[in-house]
C-alpha positions in Angstrom: 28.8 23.3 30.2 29.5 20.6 28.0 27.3 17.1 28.4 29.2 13.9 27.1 27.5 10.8 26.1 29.1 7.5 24.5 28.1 4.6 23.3 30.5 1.9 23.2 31.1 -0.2 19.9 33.9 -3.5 20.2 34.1 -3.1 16.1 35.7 0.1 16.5 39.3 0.3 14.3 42.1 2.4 16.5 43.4 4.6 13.2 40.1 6.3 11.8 37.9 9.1 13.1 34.4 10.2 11.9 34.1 13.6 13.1 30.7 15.7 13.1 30.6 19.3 14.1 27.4 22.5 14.3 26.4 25.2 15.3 29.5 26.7 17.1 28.6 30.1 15.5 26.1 33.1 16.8 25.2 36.4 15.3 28.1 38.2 16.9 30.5 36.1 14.6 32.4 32.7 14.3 31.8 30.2 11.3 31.7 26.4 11.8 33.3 26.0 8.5 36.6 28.1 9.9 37.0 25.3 12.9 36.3 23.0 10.2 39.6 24.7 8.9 41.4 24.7 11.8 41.2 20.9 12.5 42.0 20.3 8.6 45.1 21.4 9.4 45.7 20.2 12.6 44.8 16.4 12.7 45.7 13.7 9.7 42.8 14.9 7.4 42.0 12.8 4.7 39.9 13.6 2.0 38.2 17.4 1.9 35.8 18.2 4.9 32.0 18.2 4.2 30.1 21.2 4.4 26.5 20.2 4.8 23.4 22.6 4.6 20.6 21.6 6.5 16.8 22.2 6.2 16.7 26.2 5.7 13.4 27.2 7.2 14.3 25.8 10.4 13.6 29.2 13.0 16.8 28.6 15.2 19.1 28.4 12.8 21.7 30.9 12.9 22.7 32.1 8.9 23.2 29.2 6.2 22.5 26.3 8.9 25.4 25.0 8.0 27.5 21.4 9.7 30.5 20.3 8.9 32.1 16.6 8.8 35.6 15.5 8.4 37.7 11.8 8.4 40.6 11.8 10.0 43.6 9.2 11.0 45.1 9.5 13.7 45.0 8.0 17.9 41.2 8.3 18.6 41.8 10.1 22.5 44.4 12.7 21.2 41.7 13.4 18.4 39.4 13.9 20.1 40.9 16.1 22.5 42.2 18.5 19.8 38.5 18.6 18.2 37.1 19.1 21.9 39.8 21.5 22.8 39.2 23.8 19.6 35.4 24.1 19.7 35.6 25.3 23.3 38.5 27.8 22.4 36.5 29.3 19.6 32.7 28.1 19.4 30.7 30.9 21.3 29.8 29.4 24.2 28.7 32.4 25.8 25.5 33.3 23.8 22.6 31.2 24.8 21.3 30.4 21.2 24.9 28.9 20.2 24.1 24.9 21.4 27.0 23.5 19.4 27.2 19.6 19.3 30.3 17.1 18.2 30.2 13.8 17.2 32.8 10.7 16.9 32.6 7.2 15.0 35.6 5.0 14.9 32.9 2.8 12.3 30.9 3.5 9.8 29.8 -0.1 8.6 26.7 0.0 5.5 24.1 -0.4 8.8 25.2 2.7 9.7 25.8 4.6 6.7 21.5 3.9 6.0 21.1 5.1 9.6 22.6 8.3 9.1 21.9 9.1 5.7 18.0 8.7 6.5 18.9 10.6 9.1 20.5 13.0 7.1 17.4 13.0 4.7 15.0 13.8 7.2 17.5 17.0 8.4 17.8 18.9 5.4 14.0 18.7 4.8 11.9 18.8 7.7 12.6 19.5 11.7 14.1 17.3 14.0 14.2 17.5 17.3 17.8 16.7 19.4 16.2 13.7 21.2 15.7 12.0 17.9 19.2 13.2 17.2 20.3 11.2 20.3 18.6 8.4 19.8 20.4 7.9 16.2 23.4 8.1 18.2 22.8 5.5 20.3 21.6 2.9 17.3 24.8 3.7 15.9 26.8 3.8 18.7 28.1 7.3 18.0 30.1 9.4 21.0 28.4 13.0 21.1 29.3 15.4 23.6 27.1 18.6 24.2 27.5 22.1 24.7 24.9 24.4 26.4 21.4 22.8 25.3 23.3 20.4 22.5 21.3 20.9 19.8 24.5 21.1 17.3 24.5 16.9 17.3 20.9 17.4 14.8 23.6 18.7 12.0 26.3 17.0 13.3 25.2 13.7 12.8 23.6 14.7 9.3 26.8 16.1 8.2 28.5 12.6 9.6 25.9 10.6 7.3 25.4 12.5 4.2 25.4 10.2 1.1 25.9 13.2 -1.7 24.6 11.5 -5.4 25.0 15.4 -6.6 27.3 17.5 -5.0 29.2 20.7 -5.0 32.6 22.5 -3.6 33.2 26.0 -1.9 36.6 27.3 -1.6 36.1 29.4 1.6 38.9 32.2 2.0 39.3 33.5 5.8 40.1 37.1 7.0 42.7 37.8 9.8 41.3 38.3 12.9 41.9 42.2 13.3 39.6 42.6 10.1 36.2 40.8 11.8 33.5 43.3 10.9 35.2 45.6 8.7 34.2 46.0 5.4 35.3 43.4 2.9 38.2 44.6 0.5 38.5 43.4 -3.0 39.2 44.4 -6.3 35.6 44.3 -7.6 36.7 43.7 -11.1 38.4 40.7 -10.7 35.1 39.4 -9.1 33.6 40.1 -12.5 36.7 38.9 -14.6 36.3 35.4 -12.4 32.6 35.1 -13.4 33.2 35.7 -16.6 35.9 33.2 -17.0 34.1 30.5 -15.1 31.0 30.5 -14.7 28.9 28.9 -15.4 30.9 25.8 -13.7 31.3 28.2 -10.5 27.7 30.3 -10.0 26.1 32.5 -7.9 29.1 34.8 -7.9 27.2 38.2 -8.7 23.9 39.3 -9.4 23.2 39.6 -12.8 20.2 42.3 -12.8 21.5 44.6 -9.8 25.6 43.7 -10.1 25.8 43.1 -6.9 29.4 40.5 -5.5 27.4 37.4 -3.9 30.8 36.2 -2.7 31.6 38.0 0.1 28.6 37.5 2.9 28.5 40.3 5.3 28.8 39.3 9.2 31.2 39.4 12.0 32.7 36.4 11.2 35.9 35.2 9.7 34.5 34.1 6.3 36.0 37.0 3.5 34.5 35.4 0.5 33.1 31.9 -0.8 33.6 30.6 -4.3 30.8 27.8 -5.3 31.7 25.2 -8.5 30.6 22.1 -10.2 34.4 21.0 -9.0 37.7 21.5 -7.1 39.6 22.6 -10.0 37.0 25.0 -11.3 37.4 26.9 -7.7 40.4 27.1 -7.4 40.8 28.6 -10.9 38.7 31.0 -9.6 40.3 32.1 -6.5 43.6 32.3 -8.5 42.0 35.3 -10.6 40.6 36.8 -7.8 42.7 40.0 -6.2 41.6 40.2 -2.3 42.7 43.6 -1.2 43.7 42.4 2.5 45.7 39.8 4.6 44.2 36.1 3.9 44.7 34.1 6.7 44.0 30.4 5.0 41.4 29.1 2.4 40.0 25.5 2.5 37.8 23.3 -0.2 34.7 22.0 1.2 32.3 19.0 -0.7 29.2 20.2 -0.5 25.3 19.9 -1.0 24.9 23.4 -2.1 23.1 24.1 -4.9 21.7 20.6 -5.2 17.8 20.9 -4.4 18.6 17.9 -1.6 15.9 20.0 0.6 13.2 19.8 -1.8 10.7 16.6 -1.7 7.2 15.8 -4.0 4.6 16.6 -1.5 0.4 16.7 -1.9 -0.8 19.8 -0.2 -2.5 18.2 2.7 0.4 16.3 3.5 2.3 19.5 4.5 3.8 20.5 8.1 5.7 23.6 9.4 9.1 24.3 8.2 8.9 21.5 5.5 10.7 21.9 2.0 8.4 20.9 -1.3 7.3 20.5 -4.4 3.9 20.9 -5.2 1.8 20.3 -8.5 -1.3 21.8 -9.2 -3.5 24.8 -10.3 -3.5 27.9 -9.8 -7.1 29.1 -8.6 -6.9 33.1 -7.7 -4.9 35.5 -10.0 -1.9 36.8 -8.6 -2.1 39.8 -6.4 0.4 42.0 -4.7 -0.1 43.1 -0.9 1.9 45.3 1.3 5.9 45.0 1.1 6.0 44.1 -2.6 4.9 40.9 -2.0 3.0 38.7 -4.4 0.5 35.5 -3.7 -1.6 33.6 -5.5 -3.5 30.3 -4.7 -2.6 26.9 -5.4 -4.8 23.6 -5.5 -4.5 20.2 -6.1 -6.9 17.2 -5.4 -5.9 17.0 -1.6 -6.1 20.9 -0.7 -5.2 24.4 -1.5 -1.9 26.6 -0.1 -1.0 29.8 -0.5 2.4 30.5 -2.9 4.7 33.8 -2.4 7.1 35.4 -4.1 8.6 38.1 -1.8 9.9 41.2 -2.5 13.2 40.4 -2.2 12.7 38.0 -5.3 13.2 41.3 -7.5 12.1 40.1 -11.3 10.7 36.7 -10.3 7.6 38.6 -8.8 7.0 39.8 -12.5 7.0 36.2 -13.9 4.4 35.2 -11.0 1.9 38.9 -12.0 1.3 36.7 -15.0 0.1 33.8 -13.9 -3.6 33.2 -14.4 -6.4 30.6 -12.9 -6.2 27.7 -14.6 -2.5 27.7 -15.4 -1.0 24.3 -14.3 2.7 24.5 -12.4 4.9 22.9 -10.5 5.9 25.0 -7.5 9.5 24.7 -5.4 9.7 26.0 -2.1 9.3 26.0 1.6 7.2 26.3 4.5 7.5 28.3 7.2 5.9 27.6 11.3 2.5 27.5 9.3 1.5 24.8 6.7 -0.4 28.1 5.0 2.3 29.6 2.7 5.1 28.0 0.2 7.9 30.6 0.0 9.0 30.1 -4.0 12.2 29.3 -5.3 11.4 28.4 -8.5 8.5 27.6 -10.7 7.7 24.9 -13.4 5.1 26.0 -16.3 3.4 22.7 -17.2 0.0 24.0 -18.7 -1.8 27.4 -19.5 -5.0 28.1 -19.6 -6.1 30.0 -22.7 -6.8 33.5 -22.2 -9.4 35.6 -23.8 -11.5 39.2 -24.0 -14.6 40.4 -25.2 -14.5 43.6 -27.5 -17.0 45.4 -28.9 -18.5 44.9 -32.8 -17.8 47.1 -35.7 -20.1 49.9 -37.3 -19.6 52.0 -39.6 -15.8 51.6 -39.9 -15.1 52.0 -35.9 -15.7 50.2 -32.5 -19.0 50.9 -31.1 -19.4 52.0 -27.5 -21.3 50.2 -24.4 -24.6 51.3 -24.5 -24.7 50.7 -20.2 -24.0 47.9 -17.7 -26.1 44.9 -19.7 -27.7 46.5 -22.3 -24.7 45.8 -25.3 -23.5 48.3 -27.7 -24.2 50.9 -29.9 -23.1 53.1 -32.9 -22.1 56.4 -32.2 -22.6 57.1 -35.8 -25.9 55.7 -37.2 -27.4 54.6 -33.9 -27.4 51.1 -34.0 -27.9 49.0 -31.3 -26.7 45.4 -30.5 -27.2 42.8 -27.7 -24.1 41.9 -25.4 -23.8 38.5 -27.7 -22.6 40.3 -30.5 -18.8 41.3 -28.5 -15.7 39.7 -30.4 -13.8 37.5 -28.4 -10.5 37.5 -28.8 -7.8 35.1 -27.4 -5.0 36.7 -25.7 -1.5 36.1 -26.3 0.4 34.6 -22.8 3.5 36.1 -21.8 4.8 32.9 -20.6 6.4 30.3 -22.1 6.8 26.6 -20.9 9.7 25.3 -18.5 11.3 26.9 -15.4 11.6 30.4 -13.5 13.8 30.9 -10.5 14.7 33.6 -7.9 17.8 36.2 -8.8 21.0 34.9 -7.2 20.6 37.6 -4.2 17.6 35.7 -3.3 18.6 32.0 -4.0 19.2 29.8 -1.1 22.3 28.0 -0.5 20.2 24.5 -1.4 18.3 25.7 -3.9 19.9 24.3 -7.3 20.0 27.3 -10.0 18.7 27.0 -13.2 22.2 26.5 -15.0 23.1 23.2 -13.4 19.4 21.8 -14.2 20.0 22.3 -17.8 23.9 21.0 -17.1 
């Protein structure tokens, strides 16, 4: 069932279309980014779509959380109709957690363009619920229509208002529909040739530390591979050295946020609420410790409360660089929260300060270490039995394994927001 609502505007121009589009997709397969690709090439396109990530912890999200938004020209009813017409044919309507959402503008004056893009702001960092999402479409005078419980017009209408000062392009490659599920076939050397011939202006193509291909996302869905750059012609140098092993159907370029850190926002502990994305500064006040599943945790605290930090197991390497933190140490922690404000889930780390680290040893005698002489009582000299109080132990500063600046997650584990290291330092 599909709810309409519109909200008439009198400034509306008859030859330009704002169109917004999520969450048409379900576990069982489909990718908004391939209707996305459909309607490219159907209606009078203009510009490359906009493939916009949203907030990542949010819990009913289906994989990347992912909306698209394209511009097109065209008469506003027939455009309409085809966008309409193609969601229905291919969005899966049928599962009850697919609630996708569309969105028209024939305007997009500045008033708006704030509107949204605060809207838009809010999305990809904290929740938002789909009667604030209506709302926004009623002070802009937006047309949404919904399908099922609607909740597609949240990423929708961020997608529509999303103001990109840093962005990022995919080329997205598509399978033929008789090879949904099977396993992805390409020649796994030209994967390596490609990074090695662009990165790092494309990344997150492999895994440096396990060798694992990062382009090709496993699913029932049409998406055979995804090539992320710094720019259009850096991906599609790329695809052109890549060898796919079976039938392409089409590839499309999307804009993107990816790979941008727009989730993150400066945050003070207590100021923290479920599902929100952060950065934190403070101390670290209880050594790091590793529980059940690999994982490891340590405390953080700064002057308006304490929070938990984690590096899961699925971090790999990163987990080592977090077993050596130590109270004291000062950082800068990237990350987000999940239903509870309790735990930051890392994505990377800033070393700002460490604290100095040091052990007692035991005195010399008689050319060798002496031994404890019990739990309090100092040391003494196996050799010519003298004895010494526990004030007499050398202290001796330890060396840090650390060094100053930042630590991220391996590609495997790095979200599709989450900005890696290499375009920092570009």
């Amino acid at each position: 069932m599909c709810e309409r609502f519109i909200y008439e505007s009198p400034i509306f121009s008859k030859n330009k279309m704002f169109i917004g589009i999520d969450d048409t997709d379900s576990e069982k397969g489909m990718c908004t980014t391939y209707i996305a690709a459909l309607l490219y090439e159907k209606l009078g396109t203009t510009g490359y779509p906009r493939l916009i990530r949203l907030n990542p912890n949010i819990p009913y999200k289906t994989r990347g959380n992912g909306a698209i938004a394209l511009n097109a020209k065209g008469n506003p009813k027939k455009i309409k109709e085809s966008v309409l017409e193609t969601v229905k044919k291919y969005a899966h309507l049928q599962n009850k957690k697919t609630n996708p959402g569309v969105v028209f503008m024939e305007d997009l004056n500045q008033k708006n363009k704030k509107i949204l893009n605060d809207f838009y702001q809010k999305t990809v960092s904290e929740i938002v619920t789909i009667e604030e999402a209506e709302e926004i479409a009623k002070s802009v005078k937006a047309e949404i229509h919904k399908f099922n419980n609607g909740r597609g017009v949240i990423g929708a209408l961020a997608a529509m208002g999303a103001r990109l000062s840093d962005k990022t392009y995919e080329l997205i490659a598509y399978r033929t529909r008789k090879d949904y599920g099977k396993q992805k076939k390409i020649d796994r050397n030209s994967v390596f040739e490609m990074n090695e011939k662009t990165y790092p202006e494309t990344f997150d193509n492999i895994d440096p530390d396990t060798g694992q291909i990062l382009i090709t996302p496993h699913g029932y869905d049409p998406v055979f591979c995804g090539i992320r750059g710094n720019s259009v012609e850096i991906v599609k140098k790329a695809w052109r050295i890549l060898k796919p092993l079976e039938k392409i159907e089409r590839i499309q370029i999307f804009e993107t946020n990816q790979g941008t850190d727009a989730h993150l926002r400066k945050k003070k502990i207590s100021g923290l609420e479920p599902y929100d994305c952060a950065i934190l500064v403070g101390k670290v006040i209880s050594n790091p410790k590793s529980i059940e599943g690999g994982h490891v945790i340590f405390r953080l605290s700064d002057k308006s409360g304490e929070v938990d930090c984690a590096a899961y197991e699925p971090t790999g390497e990163f987990r080592d660089i977090i077993r050596k933190l130590r109270v004291g140490d000062h950082i800068e922690v990237y990350g987000g929260i999940g239903k509870y404000p309790t735990t930051l889930n890392l994505e990377k780390i800033q070393i700002l300060k460490l604290e100095r680290a040091y052990e007692r040893i035991p005195p010399e005698c008689c050319g060798r270490r002496m031994t404890s002489a019990g739990k309090g009582k100092g040391f003494k000299c196996k050799r010519c039995g003298k004895k010494l109080g526990e004030d007499a132990a050398v202290v001796k500063e330890i060396p840090r394994d650390l060094e100053f600046g930042f630590y991220e997650v391996p590609p495997r584990a790095r979200r599709h927001l989450s900005m890696p290291l290499i375009r920092t330092k570009k």
